[in-house]
N, C-alpha and C positions, 0 to 999 in steps of 0.2 A: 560506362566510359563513353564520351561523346568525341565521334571525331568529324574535322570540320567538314562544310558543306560543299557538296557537289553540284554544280551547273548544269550538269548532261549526264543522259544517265546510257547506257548500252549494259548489255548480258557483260558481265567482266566475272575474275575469279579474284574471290578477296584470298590473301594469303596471310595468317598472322600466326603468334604461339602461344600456346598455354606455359606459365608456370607455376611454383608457388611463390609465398612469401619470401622465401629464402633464396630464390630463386630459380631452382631444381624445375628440367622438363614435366610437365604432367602426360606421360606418356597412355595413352588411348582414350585422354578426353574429349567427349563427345560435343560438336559445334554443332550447334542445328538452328534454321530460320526459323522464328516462332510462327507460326501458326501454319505450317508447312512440312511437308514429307521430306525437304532438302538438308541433308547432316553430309557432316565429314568426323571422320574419328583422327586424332594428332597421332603423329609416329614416335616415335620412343626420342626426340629430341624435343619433343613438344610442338613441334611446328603443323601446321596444317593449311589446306584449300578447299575452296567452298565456291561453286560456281552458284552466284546467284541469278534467277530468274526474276526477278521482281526490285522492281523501282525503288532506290531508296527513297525514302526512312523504314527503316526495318530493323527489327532485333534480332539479335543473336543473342541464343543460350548455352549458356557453358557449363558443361557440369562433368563430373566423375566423383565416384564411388569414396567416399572419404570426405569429403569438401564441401561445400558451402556453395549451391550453384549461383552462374551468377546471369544477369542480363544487363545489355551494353546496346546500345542506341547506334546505328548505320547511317550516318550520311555522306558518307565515301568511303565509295569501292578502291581505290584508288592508294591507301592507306596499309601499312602492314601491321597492324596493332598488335599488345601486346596485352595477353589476358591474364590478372592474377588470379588464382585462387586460394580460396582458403581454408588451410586443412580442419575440418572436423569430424571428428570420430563419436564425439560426446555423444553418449545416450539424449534423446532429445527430455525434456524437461515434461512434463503431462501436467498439466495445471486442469484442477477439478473446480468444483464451485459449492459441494459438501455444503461448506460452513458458510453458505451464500455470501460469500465474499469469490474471486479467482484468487487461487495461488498455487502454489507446486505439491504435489501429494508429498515428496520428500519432508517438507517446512510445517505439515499438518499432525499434533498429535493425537492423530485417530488411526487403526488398523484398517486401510482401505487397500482393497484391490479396483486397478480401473484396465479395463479394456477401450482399446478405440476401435470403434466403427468399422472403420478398414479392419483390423487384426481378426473382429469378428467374421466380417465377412469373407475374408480369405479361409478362414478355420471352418466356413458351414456351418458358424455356430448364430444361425436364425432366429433363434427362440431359448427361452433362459435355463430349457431342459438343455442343448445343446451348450450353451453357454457354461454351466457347470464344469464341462471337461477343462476349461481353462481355468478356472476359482477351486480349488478343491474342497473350499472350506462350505459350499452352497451345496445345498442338497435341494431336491426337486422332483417328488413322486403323484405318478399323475395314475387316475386308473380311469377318469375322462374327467375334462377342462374341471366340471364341477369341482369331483375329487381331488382336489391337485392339495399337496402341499409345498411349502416352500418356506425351506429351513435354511439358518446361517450358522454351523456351528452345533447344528442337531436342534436347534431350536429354534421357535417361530409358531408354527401350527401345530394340530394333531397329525401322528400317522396312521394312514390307513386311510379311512372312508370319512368324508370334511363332513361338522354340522354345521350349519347356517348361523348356529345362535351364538358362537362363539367370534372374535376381532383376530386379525391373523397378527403375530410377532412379528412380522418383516414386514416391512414399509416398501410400499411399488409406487414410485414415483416417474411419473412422464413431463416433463418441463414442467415441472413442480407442480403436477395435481398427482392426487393420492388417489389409487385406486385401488377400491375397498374388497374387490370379487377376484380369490386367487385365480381364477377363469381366467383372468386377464394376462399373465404369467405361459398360457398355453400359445398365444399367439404371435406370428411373424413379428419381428424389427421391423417396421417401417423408418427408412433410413438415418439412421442413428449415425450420430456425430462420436457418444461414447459414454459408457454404461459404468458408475461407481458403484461398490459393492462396499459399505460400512458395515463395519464387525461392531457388536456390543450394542447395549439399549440406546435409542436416539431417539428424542424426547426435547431438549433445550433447542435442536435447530431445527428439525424440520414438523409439520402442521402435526401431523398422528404422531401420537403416543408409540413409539414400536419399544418391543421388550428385546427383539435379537437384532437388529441390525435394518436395515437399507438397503434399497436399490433407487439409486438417482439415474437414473436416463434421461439424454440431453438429444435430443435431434438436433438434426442440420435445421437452421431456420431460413428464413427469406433471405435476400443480398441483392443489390442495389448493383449489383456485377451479372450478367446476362448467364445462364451458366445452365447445364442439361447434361446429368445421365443417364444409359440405358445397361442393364445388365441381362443376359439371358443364360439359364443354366440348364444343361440336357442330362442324364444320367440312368442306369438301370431301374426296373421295375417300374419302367416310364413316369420316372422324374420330370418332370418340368418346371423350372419357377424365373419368373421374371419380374424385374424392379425396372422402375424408372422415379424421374424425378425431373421437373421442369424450375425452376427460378427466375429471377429479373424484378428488374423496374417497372411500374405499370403508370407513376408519375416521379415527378423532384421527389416528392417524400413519403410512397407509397411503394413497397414490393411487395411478390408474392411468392410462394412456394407449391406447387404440391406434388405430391409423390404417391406412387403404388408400390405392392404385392403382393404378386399369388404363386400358391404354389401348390403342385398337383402330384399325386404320387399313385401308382396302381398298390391294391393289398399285398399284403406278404405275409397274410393268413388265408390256409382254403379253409371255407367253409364247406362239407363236406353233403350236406340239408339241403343249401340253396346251389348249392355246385356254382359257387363265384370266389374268388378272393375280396379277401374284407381289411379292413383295417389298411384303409388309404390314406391319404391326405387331401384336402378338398380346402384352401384356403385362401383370403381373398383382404383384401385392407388396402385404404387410401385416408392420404391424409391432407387438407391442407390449410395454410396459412397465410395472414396477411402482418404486414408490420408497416406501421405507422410512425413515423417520425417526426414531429409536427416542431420542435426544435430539437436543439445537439443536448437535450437535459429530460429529454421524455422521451422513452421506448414502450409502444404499443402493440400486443401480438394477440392477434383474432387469431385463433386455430380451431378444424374439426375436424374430426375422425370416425371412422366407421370400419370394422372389421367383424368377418364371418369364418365358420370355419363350419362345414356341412360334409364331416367323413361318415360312408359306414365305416367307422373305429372303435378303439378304443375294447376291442373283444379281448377277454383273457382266456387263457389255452389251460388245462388243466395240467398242473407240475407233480400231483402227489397224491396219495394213499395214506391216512394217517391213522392208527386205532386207537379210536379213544376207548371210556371209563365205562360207556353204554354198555348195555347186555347183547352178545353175538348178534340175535336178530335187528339190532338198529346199527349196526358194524354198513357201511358204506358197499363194500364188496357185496354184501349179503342182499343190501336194500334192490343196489341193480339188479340181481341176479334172481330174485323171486319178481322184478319188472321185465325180465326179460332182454335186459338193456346190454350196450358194451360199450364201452369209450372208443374214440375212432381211432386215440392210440392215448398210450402213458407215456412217453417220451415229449415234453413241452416242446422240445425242440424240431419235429415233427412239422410244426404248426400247422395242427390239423384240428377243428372244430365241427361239431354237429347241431351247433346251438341252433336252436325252434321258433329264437324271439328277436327279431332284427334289433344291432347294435346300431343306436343315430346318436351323434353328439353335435346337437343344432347349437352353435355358441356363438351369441350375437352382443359384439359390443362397442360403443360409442361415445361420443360425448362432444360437448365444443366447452371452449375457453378462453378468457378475457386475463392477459397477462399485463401490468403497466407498471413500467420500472422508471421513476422520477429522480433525479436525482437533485438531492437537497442539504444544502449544507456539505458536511463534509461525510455525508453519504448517500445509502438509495434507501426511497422509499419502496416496497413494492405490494401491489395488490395480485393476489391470482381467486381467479372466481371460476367455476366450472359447474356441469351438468352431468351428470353421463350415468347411461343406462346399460343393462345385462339381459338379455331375455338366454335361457334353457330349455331347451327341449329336446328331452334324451328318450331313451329306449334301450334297455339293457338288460340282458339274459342270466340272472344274478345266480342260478344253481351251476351254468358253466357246462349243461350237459344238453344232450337233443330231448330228454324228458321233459312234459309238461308239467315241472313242479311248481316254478314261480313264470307264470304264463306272459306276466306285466310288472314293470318294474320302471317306472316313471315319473320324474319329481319336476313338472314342468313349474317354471319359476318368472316372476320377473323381478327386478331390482333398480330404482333407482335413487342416486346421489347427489346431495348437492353438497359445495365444498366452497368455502372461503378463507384465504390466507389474508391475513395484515402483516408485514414486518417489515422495520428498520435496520441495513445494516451498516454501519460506519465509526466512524472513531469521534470517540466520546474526548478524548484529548489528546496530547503528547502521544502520553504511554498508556490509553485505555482506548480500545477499542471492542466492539460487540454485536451483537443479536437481539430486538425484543419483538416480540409478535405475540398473533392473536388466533387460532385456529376454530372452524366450527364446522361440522358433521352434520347434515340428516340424512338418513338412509329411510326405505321405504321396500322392503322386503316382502312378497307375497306370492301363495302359488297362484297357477295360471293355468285354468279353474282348481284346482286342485291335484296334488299328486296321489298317484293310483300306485297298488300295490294288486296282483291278483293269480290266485293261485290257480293248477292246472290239473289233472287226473291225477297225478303221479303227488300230489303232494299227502295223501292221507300215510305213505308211507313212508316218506320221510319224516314225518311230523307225530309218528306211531310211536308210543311210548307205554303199552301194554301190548296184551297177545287175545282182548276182546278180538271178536268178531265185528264189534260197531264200528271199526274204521273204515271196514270193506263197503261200507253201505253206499251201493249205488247213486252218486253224482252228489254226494257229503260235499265234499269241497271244490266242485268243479266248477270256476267261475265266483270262488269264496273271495273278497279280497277287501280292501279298507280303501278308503279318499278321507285325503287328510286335507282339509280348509285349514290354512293356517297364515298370518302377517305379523312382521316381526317389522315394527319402528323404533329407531333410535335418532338418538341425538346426541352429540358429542361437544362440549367446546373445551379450549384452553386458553391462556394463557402463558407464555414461556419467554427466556431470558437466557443468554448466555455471553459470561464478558471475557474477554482478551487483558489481560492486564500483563504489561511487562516492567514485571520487579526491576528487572536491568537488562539489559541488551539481550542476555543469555536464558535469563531466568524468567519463566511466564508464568502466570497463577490463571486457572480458568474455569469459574465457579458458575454454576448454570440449575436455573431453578424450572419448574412445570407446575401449572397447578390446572388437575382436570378434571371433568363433571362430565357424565355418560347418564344418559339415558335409556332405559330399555321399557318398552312396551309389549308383550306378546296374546295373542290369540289364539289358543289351538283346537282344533275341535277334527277328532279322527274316528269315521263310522263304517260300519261296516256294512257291506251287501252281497249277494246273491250268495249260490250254494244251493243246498237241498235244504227248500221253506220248509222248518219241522217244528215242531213245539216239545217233541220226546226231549225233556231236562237233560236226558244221556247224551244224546245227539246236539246241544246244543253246548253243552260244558264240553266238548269234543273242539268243537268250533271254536271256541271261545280259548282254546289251546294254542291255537294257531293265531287269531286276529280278534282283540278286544277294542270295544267302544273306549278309546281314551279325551277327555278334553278337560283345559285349564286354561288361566289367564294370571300371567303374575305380570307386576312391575316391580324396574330397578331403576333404583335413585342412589347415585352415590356419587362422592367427590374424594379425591387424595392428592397429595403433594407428592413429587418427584423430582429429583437435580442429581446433580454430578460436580465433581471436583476434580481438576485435572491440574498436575503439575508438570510443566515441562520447561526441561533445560537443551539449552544448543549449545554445546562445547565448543561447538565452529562448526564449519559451511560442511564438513563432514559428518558429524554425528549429530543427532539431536535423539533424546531420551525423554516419554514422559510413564507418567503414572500416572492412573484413573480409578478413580471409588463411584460407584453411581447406581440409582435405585429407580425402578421401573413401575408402573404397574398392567396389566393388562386387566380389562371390565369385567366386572361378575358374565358369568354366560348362560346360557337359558338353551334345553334340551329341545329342539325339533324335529327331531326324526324319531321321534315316539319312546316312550318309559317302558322298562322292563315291570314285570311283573314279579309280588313275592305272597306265593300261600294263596294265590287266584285276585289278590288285589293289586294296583299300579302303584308304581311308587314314586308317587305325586313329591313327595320330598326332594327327588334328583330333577325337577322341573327346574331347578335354578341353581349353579355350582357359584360357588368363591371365588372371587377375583386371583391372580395370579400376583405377588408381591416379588421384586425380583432384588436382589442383590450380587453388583456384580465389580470386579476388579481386575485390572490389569497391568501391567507393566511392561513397555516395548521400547524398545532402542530402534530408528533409521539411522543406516549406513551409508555413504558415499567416499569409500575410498577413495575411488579415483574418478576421473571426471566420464569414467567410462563402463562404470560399476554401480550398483546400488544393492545392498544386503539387509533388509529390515528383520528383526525378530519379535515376538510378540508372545508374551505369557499371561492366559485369561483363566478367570474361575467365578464360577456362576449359581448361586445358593435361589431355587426358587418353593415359594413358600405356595401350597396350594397349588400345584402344578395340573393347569389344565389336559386331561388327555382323554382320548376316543377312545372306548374299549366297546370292545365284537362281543356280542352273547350269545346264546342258544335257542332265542326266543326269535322265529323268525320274523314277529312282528315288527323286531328292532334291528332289520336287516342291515340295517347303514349304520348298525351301534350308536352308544348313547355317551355322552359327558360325565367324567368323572373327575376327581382332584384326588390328585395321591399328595399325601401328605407335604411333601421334600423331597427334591431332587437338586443331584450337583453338576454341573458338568466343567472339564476342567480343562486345558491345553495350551499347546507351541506349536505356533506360526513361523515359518520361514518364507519370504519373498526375494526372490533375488532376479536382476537380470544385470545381462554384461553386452559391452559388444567388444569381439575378442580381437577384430580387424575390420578393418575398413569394409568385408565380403562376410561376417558372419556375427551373427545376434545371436542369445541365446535367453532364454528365461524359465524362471522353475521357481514353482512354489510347493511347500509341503507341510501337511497340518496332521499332529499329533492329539487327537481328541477321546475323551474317555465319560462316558455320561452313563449316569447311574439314579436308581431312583433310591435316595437315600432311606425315606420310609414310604409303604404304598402297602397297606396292611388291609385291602380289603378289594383288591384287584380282581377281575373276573378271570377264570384259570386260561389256561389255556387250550390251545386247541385239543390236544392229544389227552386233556385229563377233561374233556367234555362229560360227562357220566359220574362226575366223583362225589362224592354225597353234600360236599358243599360246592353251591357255583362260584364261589368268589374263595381269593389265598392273597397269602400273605408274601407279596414280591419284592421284599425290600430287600436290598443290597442288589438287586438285578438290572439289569443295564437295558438303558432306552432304546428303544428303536430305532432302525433309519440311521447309525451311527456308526460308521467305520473309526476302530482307532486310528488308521494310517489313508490318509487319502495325499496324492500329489500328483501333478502336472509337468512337465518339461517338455519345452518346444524351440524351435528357433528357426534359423535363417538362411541361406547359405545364398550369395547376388555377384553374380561374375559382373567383374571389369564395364564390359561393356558390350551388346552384340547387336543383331538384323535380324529383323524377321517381317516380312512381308513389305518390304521397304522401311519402313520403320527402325530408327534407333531406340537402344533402352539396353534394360538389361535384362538376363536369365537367374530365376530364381529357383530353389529349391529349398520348399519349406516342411515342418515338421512338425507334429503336438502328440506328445505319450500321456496317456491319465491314468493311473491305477487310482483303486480302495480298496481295502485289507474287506476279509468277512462281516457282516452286519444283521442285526437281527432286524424281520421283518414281521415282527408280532412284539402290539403292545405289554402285554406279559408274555416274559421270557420263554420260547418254545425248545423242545428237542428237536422240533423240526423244519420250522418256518424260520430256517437261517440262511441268507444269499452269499455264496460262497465268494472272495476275494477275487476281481478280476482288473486285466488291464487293455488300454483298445488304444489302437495304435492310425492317427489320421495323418496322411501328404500330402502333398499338392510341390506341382511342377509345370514352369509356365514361363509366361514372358511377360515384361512392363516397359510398354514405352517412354517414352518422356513425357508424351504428350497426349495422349487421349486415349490409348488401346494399350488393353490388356488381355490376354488369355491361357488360362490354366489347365491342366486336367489333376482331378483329385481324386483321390479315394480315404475313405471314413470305416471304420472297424477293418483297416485292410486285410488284418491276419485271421477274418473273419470268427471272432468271436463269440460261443454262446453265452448269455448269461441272463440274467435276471435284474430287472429294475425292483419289482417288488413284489411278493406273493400273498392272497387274502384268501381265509376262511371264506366257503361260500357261506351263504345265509343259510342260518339253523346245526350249523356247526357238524353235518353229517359224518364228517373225518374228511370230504376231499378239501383239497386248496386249489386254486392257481392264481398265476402268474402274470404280471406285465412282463414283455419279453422285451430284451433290447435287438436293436435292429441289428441286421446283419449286415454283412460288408455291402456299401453301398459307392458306385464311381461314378463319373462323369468329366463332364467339360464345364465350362464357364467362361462368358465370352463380356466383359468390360467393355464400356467406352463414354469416357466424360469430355464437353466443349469447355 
């Protein structure tokens, strides 16, 4: 609204009213001078005054809780204007970019969940383990950065302990480069605009081949608009973490961005050895960007990134007692007990450790990239080109106890990436629009100098497998251990294609091909040193129990076809249904972390498993009742042939387990997403996923923990159900935003927000145990705060409030003695959070 102009200006008090369309007072909406502390709130006939200090031209912004703000131009004070608003209640629209085009996730037929930026960061949810609580269909087990996996639907990686030689199922996408090292999954959001999460194989859109699903991450980019925020967060167990983020202009067709965070936590493990607490957070990442605009038809974005993460972390607490198949004297209880030893408690929840071998998870990761998005014809062309590196350097106490059984446990690593996208996306005519691209991989995998394994006094007894006398032999394996030289290169490229065809307004056909060629190279060479120098044959085949000379060199050459077919119908602006058939593959994979042993020989054969062949279908319906409602449903089922998986053994030499393929497995399920807003003051959303996954045949499985001793090491686990997989997982959270209030001069408004996540029981061993099952749990996080209009915000929250025990995951130590433990989830955890954006 422009009203006419003033000749002279003095302090006066503008006086005008709010209404709506219809005409009706907007009783308590808030008038405030934009870029100023000065507001007035209207009285219940809509009227209001506003004494202003400042010269016109000046803006006024008008807003309240429902409506549509609005801003209106000042050049007389003098004036009694009249301000409409307009009512909206609408759920706001979330436009993704998935299928590198923008559109409405409603108008897409793919199963996506998307969080924004904001919603994450109001939730605490920093990193994509946290991020889970709001996706329930993501899973994400970490026992440090290396280990991590990161599943959509139960699938994606191995559970348990990650091997290197293996491609991960879920695609981690940051402004569309692909990052190959689930590592990267452990680390803070660096300010993120907003995180999609695609269900099912994706393969036609985006560069890597993935068999389960996506993660598309978009950060905030540059802006040609002057713009700066600061966040700082205080909390127990001396929490600290702070973001910021700078932007602007730096010429006419030149801005830039860049942005930090760190964040720091004290332990919430004592270590009871070193008398400190462990298992802190120590993390640190900045990123930034330049964007180039050189005309209004070419977008150019120079980005670089660098993030660390330097906890003693990642220690697991011992949760159990198991007896296995052994003979009493190799029973776990018995082994301490002729060592003299005690656990510092059996209660995991305790968290109390005595470990002997400091826990370091040094996680260093980076990269820069060249993004240029042309647009041509009647679409874009775009190129993305990237670099980026992984360096590892860990140190972790793999027996779980203060005994010196495995002394050194260290896979120091480096890695890196180069990655180049080509693809077109735009409409091919009328009614055909599409996708075609070009994708291409090298990776460059190698330790750093090598990783070390090495054992300590205590290991002749755990590793005792008669009632000889020659175990006891003075300093046998004291300082026995193996360094493994090994480099793994690969090469990847594609081709892919996916089109948009609209049969008729309602009716879409959308047929989408891949065709891919992987390369693998491997080098392995694992030797063994020190101990007690003997030549006694008996004393030597002793040693050789514990730690053999392994080494090979294979390569993989191979290429396959992959697409999908999707049909989808829009009955109207309300419903749309599609249906999806589509076939995946993931790459032959290659054993790194060392070959079991059968009959005193290695079994060079498992040096290289079978590609993963996937076949999968779905059928989902989106909803939009009402303009204020959305209710999607989603029904998937997933046949994978050659199903890559990690299994644990008894050989401690193959501490980290080794790659196997179990024949067949299915997994099958119902998605519900829904969110609403019920009134103008309260939001609500909830998702919940029904999943059931089985390994359909797996006929030569290693047993499990509790039948360690049984005359065969490997059974027959078919019909038994995967890991890592709750049938029932769901989230519900929402909103609650009063009218209108003050706080510290300041207008805005008072919120009080919510997020519940339960999962039903899940097993935490690759073959099905009696024991190693994580019992059903649910955590319950708040936050209560203020928002201004204009630049400040602050909350206080808490996360597990009803402070919760439970388990993230639990793992056999190394050599299978009977004990296990735990990753533990954190305990209730509170603070503040202090916002503020220019």
């Amino acid at each position: 609204m422009l009203l006419s102009t003033a000749t002279t200006f003095a302090q006066q008090t503008i006086t005008g009213t709010v209404k709506t369309a219809e005409g009706k007072p907007v009783a308590n909406a808030t008038v405030q001078i934009k870029g100023s502390k000065t507001y007035a709130v209207a009285d219940s006939t809509g009227r209001f005054s506003i004494t202003s200090a400042k010269e016109p031209p000046y803006i006024l912004r008008i807003s309240s809780v429902g409506y549509k703000q609005l801003e209106a131009v000042v050049t007389n004070t003098q004036a009694s204007p009249l301000f409409t608003l307009i009512h909206d209640n609408r759920l706001t629209e979330v436009v993704i970019t998935s299928r590198r085009r923008s559109e409405t996730a409603q108008d897409v037929p793919i199963p996506i969940s998307v969080v924004g930026g904001a919603q994450a960061a109001d939730a605490g949810a920093f990193n994509v383990n946290r991020l889970k609580e709001l996706v329930p269909t993501v899973q994400l087990y970490s026992s440090n950065p290396r280990n991590t996996t990161l599943n959509i639907r139960g699938l994606g990686s191995t559970f348990g302990l990650t091997n290197d030689g293996i491609d991960p199922g879920v695609g981690f996408y940051v402004d569309g480069v692909y990052y190959a090292r689930p590592a990267a999954t452990t680390l803070d959001f660096i300010d993120i605009e907003q995180i999609e999460v695609l269900r099912g194989p994706q393969g036609t859109l985006f560069g890597k081949n993935t068999t389960a699903g996506a993660f598309n991450i978009t950060t905030k980019g540059p802006s040609f608009k002057s713009g700066a925020s600061a966040e700082l967060s205080y909390g127990n167990f001396g929490f600290i973490q702070a973001k910021a983020s700078v932007t602007g202009p730096l010429s006419r067709k030149l801005a830039g961005r860049i942005s930090f965070s760190g964040t720091q936590r004290d332990g919430v493990i004592y270590n009871t050895a070193s008398q400190k607490y462990i298992n802190d957070l120590n993390n640190l990442g900045v990123r930034g960007q330049l964007l180039f605009t050189p005309t209004d038809k070419i977008k150019i974005t120079l980005a670089g990134d660098a993030s660390q993460q330097r906890p003693e972390g990642y220690a697991q607490v011992v949760a159990g007692i198991v007896p296995t198949k052994r003979a009493a004297y190799r029973q776990f209880r018995q082994i301490i007990a002729d060592l003299n030893y005690k656990l510092p408690s059996e209660n995991a929840f305790d968290r109390l450790v005595d470990h002997n071998t400091t826990w370091r998870s040094g996680n260093k990761l980076g990269g820069v990239s060249l993004n240029i998005d042309a647009k041509i014809g009647e679409g874009t062309l775009t190129s993305t080109t990237a670099w980026r590196y992984w360096n590892w350097d860990p140190s972790n106490d793999r027996d779980f106890t203060g005994l010196a059984v495995l002394s050194l446990s260290q896979a120091t690593s480096k890695h890196k990436q180069w990655t180049q996208e080509l693809r077109y996306a735009g409409n091919v005519s009328k009614n055909v629009s599409g996708v075609i691209g070009a994708f291409a991989i090298s990776q460059d995998l190698l330790t750093d100098p090598f990783h070390v394994e090495e054992s300590g006094n205590a290991q002749w007894r755990f590793s005792q497998d008669d009632t000889t006398s020659l175990w006891k032999t003075p300093g046998l394996f004291d300082g026995y251990g193996i360094k493994t030289y090994s480099r793994l290169k690969t090469f990847g490229g594609a081709v892919f294609a996916q089109a948009d065809w609209a049969i008729t307004d309602k009716l879409h056909l959308l047929p989408g091909i891949r065709y891919n060629y992987d390369k693998k190279e491997v080098d392995y060479n694992r030797q063994t040193y020190g101990g007690l120098q003997t030549t006694d044959p008996k004393l030597v085949a002793l040693k050789n129990k514990v730690y053999s000379n392994q080494a090979f060199n294979t390569n993989v050459d191979e290429s396959n076809f992959s697409g999908q077919l999707t049909l989808a119908y829009k009955a109207s602006k309300h419903l749309n249904a599609f249906a999806t058939y589509s076939t995946s593959y993931k790459p032959i994979g290659v054993n790194l972390g060392g070959l079991p042993t059968s009959g005193g020989k290695v079994m060079t054969e498992l040096a290289r498993i079978n590609p993963e062949y996937v076949k999968h279908a779905e059928v989902g319906i989106k909803t939009s009742p009402t303009e204020n409602i959305t209710a999607n449903l989603t029904f998937h089922h997933t046949d994978i042939k050659d199903y890559q998986t990690q299994v644990q053994t008894a050989e401690v030499g193959v501490n980290r387990g080794y790659l196997a393929n179990a024949e067949k497995v299915r997994v099958l399920g119902v998605e519900l997403d829904a969110n609403a807003r019920l009134s103008d003051y309260v939001n609500i959303y909830t998702a919940v996923a029904y999943t059931d996954g089985k390994y359909v045949s797996f006929k030569n499985a290693p047993v499990p923990l509790e039948e360690t001793g049984s005359p065969s090491a490997f059974k027959d686990i078919s019909g038994g159900r995967l890991p890592g997989i709750s049938k029932w997982a769901g989230s519900l959270g929402g909103e609650l935003t009063s009218k209108t209030g003050s706080l510290f001069g300041q207008s805005g408004r008072f919120f009080l927000g919510a997020d519940a996540y339960y999962r039903s029981e899940f097993s935490s061993s690759p073959s099905p145990s009696a024991y190693l099952n994580i019992d059903g749990y649910a955590l319950l996080n708040a936050r209560l705060g203020f928002k201004a209009y204009e630049g400040f915000t602050i909350f206080v929250w808490g996360r597990n409030i009803l402070d919760k025990n439970y388990y993230e995951q639990l793992l056999p130590a190394a050599g299978n003695a009977g004990h296990y433990a735990a990753v533990l989830g954190d305990q209730r955890t509170y603070g503040i959070t202090l916002r503020y954006s220019l």
